[in-house]
NULUMLO-85141 format. One record per residue (C-alpha): x, y, z; residue number from 1. Coordinates in nm, 4 decimals. Each point is the difference from the previous one (the first is absolute). Example, Ala and Ser with C-alpha at 12.3 -4.5 7.8 and 13.67 -1.06 7.14 Angstrom:
// NULUMLO-85141
{{1.2300, -0.4500, 0.7800}, 1};
{{0.1370, 0.3440, -0.0660}, 2};
//
This chain:
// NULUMLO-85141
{{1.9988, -9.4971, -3.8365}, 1};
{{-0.2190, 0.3035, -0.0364}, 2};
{{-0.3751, -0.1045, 0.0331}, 3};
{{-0.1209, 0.3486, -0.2303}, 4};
{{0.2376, -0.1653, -0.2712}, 5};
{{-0.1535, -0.3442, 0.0027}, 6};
{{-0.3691, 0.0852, 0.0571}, 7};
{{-0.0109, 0.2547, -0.3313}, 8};
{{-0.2939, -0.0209, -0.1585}, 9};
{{0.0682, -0.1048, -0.3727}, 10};
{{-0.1955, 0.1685, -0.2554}, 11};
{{-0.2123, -0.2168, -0.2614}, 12};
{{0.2241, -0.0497, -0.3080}, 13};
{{-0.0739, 0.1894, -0.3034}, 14};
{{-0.1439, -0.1494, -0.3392}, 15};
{{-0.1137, 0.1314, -0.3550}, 16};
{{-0.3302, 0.1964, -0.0031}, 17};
{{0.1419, 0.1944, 0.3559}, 18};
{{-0.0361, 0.3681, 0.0462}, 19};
{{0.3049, 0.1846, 0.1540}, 20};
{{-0.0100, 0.2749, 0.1174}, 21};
{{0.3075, 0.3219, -0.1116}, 22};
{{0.0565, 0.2050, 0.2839}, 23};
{{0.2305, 0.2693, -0.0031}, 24};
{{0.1072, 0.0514, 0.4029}, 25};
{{0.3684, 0.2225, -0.0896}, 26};
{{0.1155, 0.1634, -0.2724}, 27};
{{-0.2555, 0.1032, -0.2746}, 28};
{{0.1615, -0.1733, -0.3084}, 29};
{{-0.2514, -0.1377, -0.2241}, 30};
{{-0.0830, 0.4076, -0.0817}, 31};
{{0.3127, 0.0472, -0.1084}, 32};
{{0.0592, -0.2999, -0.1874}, 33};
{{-0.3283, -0.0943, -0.0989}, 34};
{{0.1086, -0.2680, -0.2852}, 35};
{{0.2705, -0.1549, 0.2827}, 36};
{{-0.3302, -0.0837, 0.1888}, 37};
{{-0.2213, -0.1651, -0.2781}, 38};
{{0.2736, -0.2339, -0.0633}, 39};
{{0.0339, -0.1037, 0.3100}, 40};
{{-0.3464, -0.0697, 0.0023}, 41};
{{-0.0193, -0.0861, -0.3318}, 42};
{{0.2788, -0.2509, 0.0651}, 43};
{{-0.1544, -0.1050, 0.3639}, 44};
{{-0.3298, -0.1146, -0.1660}, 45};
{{0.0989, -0.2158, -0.2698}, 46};
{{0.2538, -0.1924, 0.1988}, 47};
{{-0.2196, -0.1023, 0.2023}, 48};
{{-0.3636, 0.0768, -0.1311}, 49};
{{-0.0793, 0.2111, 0.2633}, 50};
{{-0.1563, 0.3928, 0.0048}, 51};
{{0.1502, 0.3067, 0.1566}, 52};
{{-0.2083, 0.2057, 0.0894}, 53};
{{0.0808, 0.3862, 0.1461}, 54};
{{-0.1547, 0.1468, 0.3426}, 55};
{{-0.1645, 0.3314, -0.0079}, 56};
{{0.3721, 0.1717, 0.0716}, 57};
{{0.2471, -0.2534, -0.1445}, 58};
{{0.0739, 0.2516, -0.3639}, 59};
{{-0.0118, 0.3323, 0.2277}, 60};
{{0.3266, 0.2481, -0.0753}, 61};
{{0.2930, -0.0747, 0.2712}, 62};
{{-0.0541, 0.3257, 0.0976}, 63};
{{-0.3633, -0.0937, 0.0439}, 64};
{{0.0999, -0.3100, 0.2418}, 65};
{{0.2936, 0.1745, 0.1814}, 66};
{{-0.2613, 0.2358, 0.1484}, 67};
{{-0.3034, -0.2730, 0.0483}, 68};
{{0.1904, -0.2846, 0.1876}, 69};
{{-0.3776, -0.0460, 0.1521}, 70};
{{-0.1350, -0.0564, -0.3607}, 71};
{{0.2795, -0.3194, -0.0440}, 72};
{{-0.0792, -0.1328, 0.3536}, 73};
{{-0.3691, 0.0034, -0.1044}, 74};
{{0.0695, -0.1867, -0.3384}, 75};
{{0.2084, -0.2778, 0.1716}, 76};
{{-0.2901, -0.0152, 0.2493}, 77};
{{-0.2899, -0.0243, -0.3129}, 78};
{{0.2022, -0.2795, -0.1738}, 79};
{{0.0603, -0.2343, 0.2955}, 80};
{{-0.3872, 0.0654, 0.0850}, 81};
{{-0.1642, -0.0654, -0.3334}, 82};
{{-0.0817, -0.3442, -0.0377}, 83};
{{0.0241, 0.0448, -0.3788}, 84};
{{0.3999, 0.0393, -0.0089}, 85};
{{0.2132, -0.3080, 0.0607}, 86};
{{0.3148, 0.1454, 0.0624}, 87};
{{0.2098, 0.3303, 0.0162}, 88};
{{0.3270, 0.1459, -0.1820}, 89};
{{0.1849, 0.2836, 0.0782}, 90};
{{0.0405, 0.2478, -0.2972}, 91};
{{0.3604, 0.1511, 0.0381}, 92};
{{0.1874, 0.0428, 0.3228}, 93};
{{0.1308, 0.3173, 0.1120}, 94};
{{0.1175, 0.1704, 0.3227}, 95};
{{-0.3203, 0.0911, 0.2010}, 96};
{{-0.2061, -0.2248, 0.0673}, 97};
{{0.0351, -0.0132, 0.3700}, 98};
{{-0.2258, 0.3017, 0.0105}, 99};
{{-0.3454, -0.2206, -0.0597}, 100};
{{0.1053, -0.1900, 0.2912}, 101};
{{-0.2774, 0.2311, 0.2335}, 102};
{{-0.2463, -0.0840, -0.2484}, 103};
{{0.0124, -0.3425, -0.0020}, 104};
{{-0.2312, -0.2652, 0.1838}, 105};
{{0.1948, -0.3232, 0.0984}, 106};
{{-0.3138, -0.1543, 0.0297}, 107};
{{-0.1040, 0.0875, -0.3490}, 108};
{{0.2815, -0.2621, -0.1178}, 109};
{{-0.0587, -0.2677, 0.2893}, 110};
{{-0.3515, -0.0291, -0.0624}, 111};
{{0.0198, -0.0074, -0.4068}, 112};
{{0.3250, -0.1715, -0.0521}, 113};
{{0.1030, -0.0168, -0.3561}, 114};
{{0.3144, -0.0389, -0.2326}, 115};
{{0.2439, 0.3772, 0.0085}, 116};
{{0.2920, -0.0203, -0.2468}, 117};
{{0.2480, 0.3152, 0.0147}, 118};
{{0.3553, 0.0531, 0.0605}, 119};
{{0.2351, 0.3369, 0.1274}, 120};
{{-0.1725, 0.2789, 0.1992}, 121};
{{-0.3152, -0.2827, -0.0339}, 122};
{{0.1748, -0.1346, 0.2769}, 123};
{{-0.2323, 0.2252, 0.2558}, 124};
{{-0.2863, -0.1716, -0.1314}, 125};
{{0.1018, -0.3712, 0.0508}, 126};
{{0.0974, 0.0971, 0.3638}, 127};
{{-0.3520, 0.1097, 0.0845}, 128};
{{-0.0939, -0.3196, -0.1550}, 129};
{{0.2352, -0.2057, 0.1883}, 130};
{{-0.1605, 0.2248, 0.3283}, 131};
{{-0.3485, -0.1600, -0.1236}, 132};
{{0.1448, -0.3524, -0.0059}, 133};
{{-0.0758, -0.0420, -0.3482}, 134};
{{0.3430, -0.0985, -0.2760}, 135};
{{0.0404, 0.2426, -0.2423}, 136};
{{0.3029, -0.0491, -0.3333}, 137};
{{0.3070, 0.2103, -0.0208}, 138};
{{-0.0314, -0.0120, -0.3773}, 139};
{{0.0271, 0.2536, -0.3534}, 140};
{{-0.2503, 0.3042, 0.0128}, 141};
{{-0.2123, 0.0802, -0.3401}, 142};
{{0.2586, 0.2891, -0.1587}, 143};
{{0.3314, -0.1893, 0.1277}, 144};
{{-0.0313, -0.4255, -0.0532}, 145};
{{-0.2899, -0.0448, -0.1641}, 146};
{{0.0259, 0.2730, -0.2520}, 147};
{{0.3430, -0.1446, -0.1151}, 148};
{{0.1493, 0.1411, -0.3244}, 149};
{{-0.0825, -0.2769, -0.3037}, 150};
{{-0.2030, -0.1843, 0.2528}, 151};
{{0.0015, -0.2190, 0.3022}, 152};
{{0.3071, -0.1892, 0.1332}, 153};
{{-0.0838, -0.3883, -0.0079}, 154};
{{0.1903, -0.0085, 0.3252}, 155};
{{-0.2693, 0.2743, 0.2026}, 156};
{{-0.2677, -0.1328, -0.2191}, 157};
{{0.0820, -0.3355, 0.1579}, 158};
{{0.0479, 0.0972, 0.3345}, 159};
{{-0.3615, 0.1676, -0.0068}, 160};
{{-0.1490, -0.3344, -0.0838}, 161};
{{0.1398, -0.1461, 0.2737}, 162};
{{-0.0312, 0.2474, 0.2694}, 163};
{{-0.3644, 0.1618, -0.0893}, 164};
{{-0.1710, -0.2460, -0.2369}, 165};
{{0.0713, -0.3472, 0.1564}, 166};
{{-0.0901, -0.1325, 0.3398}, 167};
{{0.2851, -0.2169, -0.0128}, 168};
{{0.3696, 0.0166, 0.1944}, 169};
{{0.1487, 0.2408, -0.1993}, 170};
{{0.3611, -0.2290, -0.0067}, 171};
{{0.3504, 0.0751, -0.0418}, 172};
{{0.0655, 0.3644, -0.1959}, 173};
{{0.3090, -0.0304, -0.2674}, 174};
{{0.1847, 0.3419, -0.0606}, 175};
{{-0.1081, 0.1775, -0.3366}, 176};
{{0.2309, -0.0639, -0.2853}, 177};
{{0.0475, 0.3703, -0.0229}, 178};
{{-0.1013, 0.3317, 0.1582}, 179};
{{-0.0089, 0.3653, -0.0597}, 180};
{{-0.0134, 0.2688, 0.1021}, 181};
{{0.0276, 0.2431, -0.2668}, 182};
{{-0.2267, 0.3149, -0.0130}, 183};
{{-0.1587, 0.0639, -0.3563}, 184};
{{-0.1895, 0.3735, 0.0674}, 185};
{{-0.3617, -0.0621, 0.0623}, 186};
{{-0.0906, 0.3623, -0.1938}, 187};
{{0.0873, -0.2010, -0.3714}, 188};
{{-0.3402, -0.1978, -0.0486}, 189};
{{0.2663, -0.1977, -0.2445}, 190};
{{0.2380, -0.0991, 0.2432}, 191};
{{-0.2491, -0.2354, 0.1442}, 192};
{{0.0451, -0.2060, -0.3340}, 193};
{{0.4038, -0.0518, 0.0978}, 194};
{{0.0869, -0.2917, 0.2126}, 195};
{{0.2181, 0.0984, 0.2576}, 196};
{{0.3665, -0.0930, -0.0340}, 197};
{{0.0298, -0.3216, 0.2354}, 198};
{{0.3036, -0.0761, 0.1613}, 199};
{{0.1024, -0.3944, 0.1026}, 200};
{{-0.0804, -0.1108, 0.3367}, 201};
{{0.3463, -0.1246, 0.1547}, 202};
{{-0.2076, -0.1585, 0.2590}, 203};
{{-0.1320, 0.1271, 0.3646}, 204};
{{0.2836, -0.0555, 0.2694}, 205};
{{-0.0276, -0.1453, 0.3644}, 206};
{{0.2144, 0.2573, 0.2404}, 207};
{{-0.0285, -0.2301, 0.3064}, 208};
{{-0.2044, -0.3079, 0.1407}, 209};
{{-0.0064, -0.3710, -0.0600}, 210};
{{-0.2667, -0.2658, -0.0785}, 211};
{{-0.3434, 0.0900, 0.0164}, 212};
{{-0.2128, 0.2154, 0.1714}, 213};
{{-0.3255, 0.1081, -0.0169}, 214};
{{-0.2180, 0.3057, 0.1501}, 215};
{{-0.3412, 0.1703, -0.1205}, 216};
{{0.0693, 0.3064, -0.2609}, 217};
{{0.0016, 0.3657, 0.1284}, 218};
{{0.1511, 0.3013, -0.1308}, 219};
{{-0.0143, 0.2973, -0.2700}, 220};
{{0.1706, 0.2923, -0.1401}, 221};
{{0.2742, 0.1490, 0.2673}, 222};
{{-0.0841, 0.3635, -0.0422}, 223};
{{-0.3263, -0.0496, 0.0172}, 224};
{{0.0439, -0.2533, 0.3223}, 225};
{{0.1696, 0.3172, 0.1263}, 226};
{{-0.2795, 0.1921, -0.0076}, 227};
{{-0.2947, -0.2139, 0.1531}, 228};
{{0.2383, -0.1136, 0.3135}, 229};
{{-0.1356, 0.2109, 0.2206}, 230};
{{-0.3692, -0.0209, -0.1321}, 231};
{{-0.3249, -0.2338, 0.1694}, 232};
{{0.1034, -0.2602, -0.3014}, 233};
{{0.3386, -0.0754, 0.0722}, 234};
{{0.0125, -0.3668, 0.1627}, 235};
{{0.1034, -0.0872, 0.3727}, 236};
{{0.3236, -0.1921, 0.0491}, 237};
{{-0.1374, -0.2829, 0.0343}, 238};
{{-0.1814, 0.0208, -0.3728}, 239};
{{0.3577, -0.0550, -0.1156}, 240};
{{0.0781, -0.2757, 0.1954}, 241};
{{0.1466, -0.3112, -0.2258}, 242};
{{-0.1101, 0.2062, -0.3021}, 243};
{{0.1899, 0.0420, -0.3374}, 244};
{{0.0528, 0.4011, -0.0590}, 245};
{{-0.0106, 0.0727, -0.3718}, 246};
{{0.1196, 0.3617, -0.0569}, 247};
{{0.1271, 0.1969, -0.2953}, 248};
{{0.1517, 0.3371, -0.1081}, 249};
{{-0.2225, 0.2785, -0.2490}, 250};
{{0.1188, 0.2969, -0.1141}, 251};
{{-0.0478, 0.1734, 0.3451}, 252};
{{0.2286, -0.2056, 0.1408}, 253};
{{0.2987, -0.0944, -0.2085}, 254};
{{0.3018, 0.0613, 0.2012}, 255};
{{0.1912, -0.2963, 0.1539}, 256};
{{0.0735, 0.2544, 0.3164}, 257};
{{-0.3219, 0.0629, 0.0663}, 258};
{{-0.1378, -0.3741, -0.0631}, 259};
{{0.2394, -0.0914, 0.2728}, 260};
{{-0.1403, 0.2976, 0.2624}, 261};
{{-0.3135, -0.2280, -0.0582}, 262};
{{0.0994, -0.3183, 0.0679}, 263};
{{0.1966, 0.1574, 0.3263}, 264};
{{-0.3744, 0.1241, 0.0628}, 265};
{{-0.1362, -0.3092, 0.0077}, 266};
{{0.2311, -0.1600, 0.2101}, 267};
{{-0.0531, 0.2610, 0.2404}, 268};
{{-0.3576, -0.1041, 0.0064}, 269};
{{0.0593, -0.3604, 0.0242}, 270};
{{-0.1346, -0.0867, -0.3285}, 271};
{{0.2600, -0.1657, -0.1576}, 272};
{{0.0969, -0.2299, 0.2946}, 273};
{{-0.3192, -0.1359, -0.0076}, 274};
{{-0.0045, -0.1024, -0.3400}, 275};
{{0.0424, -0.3174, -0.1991}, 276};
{{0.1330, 0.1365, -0.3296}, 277};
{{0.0269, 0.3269, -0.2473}, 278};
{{-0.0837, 0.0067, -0.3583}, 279};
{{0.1543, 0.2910, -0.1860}, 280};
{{-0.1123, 0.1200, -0.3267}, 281};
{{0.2676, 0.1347, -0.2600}, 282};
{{0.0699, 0.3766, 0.0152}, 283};
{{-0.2320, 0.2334, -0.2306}, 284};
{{0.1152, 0.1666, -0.3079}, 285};
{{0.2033, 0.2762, 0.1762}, 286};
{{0.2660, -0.2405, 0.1862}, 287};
{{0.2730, -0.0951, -0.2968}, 288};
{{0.0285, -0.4137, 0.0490}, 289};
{{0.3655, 0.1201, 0.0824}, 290};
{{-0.1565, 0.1340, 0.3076}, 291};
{{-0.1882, -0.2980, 0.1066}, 292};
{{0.2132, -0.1964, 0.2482}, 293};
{{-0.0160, 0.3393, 0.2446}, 294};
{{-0.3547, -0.0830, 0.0992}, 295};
{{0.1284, -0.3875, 0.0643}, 296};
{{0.2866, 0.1536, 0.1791}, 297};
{{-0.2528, 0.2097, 0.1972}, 298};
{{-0.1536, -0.3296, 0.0760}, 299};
{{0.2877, -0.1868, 0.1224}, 300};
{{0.1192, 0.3123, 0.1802}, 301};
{{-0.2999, 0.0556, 0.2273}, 302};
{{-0.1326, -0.3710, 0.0385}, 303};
{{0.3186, -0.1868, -0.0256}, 304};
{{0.2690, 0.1895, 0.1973}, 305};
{{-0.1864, 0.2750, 0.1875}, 306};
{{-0.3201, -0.2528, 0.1297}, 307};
{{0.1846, -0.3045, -0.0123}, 308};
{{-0.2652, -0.1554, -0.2010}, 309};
{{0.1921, -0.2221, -0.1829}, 310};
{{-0.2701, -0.3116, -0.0835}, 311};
{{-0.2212, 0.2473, -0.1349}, 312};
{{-0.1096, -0.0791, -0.3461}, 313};
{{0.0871, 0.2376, -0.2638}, 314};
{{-0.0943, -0.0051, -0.3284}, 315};
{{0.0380, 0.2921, -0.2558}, 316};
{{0.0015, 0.1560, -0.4100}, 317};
{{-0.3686, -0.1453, 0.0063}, 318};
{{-0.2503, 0.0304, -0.2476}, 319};
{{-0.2732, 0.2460, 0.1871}, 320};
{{-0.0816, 0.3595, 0.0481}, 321};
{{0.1687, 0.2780, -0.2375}, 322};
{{0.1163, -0.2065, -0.2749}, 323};
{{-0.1986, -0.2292, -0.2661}, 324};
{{-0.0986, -0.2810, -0.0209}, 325};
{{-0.1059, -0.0801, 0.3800}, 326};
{{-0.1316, -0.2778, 0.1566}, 327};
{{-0.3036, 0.0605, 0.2762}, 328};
{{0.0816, -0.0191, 0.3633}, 329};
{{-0.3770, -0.0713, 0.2290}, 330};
{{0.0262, 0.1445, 0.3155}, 331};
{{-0.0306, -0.2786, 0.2825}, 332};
{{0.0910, -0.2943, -0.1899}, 333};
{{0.2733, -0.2491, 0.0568}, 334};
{{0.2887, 0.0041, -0.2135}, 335};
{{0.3814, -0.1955, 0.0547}, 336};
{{0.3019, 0.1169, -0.0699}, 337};
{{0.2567, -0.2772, -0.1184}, 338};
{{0.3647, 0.1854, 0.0472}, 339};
{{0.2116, -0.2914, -0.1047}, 340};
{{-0.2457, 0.0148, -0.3542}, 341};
{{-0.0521, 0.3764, 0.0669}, 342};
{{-0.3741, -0.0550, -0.1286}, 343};
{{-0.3507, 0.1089, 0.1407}, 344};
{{-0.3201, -0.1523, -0.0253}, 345};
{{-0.3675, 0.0971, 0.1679}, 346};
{{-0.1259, -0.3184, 0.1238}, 347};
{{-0.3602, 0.0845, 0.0456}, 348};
{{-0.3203, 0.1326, -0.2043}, 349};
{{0.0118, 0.3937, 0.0121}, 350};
{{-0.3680, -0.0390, -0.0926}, 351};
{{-0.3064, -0.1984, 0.0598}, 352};
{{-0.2378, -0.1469, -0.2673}, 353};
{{-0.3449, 0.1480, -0.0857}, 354};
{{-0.2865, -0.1356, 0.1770}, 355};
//
């Protein structure tokens, strides 16, 4: 079992009264779509009684942080260090934020470990917190999750509670009761009064495996996996070792095809033979649902009949990454797959209590 996995620092847990911090470390959004952010925010703070609060570059034009990927580095770096903000969310993903990966100090986030919530190209971030040794939560960003059209999903709002409020196990996570991933254009200001047309969850499915197993939680966005492989962040074998890889497809990355060159990629590596499990979130908004068994035929193609790894536990259509509501996934915990009752659960605190 990989000793970086179990030895993650966990972040206190969040309560009402906390500051967290906005930090925009990719694409520019909350310029362009300035009421998209303040209800996120809006809808962030009363949830859960907390404040957001902006760093000195987090409303900047994207054109603005394109060019200053020094500028984001130094905001991530201000929030973990002042000892007034409690935790961290990422504003909006994007495509770019590999580029504040020279500007970053590792050290920064192992000596002030504290909660970081984002999802997407975010994933950069929570791998140079999983470098630190401190757990970080694949989770909704402030313009896509929490600034959901009509309001919150009970089934995120829930899974935030349990994840980054409570310093209890975080138990056994049900599938949502329905999902979208409709796209409602962010320039209408009155769009954001429209729910979102949700379609019924037909359940998550279990490609291969038996019984239980269990393994600590590592993963992220493919594309942006892709791009940090070769990077100082990107974990030794051995960091994978008995783990559970959660992975899922954005925009950048939709093609069954290519998803499959990816898995190949890690097998080539070793990665996936020295894992205990995969979690796979469903397809974003631009694969059809028609489409959706090519990325489980990807997986059975590469694991199952080209690496022979046939006890491998498989479970995909879940309820994370680019499509609402999602559940939270802490890096480093331990979570068990059941494949005969094709259910998850995290069986540990993601967070600990406040002194």
């Amino acid at each position: 079992m990989s000793v970086l996995l179990k030895n993650l620092v966990r972040p206190r847990c969040l309560q009402a009264g906390d500051l967290v911090a906005a930090v925009s470390l990719s694409w520019g959004g909350a310029a362009i779509f300035p009421h998209r952010y303040e209800t996120g925010k809006s809808q962030f703070e009363q949830a859960y009684g907390i404040r957001v609060v902006e760093m000195k570059h987090t409303l900047k034009s994207p054109a603005w942080i394109a060019q200053n990927p020094a500028a984001r580095a130094d905001d991530l770096m201000e929030a973990f260090t002042n000892p007034e903000i409690s935790g961290i969310v990422s504003v909006i993903g994007g495509d770019d934020s590999v580029l504040i990966l020279p500007y970053l100090d590792i050290g920064v986030i192992e000596k002030n470990p504290k909660l970081f919530v984002g999802y997407s190209d975010t994933t950069v971030t929570h791998f140079a917190c999983l470098k630190a040794g401190v757990t970080s939560f694949y989770g909704p960003s402030i313009m896509a999750g929490f600034a959901e059209n009509a309001g919150l999903h009970s089934y995120m709002r829930h899974s935030i509670e349990k994840t980054m409020f409570s310093p209890e196990p975080v138990g056994t996570i049900m599938p949502a009761q329905g999902w979208t991933t409709e796209h409602l254009d962010w320039a209408s200001p009155e769009n954001q009064k429209q729910a979102r047309k949700m379609n019924p969850n037909t359940g998550w499915v279990c490609l291969q495996g038996t019984g239980r197993t269990q393994g600590r939680l590592i993963g992220g966005c493919v594309s942006t996996m892709q791009m940090i492989e070769d990077t100082n962040i990107w974990p030794e074998l051995d960091v994978w070792r008995d783990g559970i890889l959660f992975c899922e497809v954005s925009e950048e990355l939709s093609s069954a095809d290519d998803f499959k060159l990816w898995l190949r990629h890690m097998g080539e590596k070793g990665i996936l033979q020295v894992l205990n499990g995969i979690l796979f979130g469903r397809p974003s908004g631009q694969t059809p649902k028609a489409d959706w068994h090519l990325f489980d035929e990807a997986f059975l193609s590469v694991i199952r009949d080209e690496l022979s790894l046939t006890s491998l536990a498989i479970l995909s259509h879940l309820d994370f990454g680019h499509t609402d509501p999602m559940f939270v996934l802490p890096y480093g915990v331990m979570a068990e797959i059941d494949c005969d009752k094709t259910s998850l659960a995290i069986l540990e605190k993601a967070v600990l209590p406040r002194s």
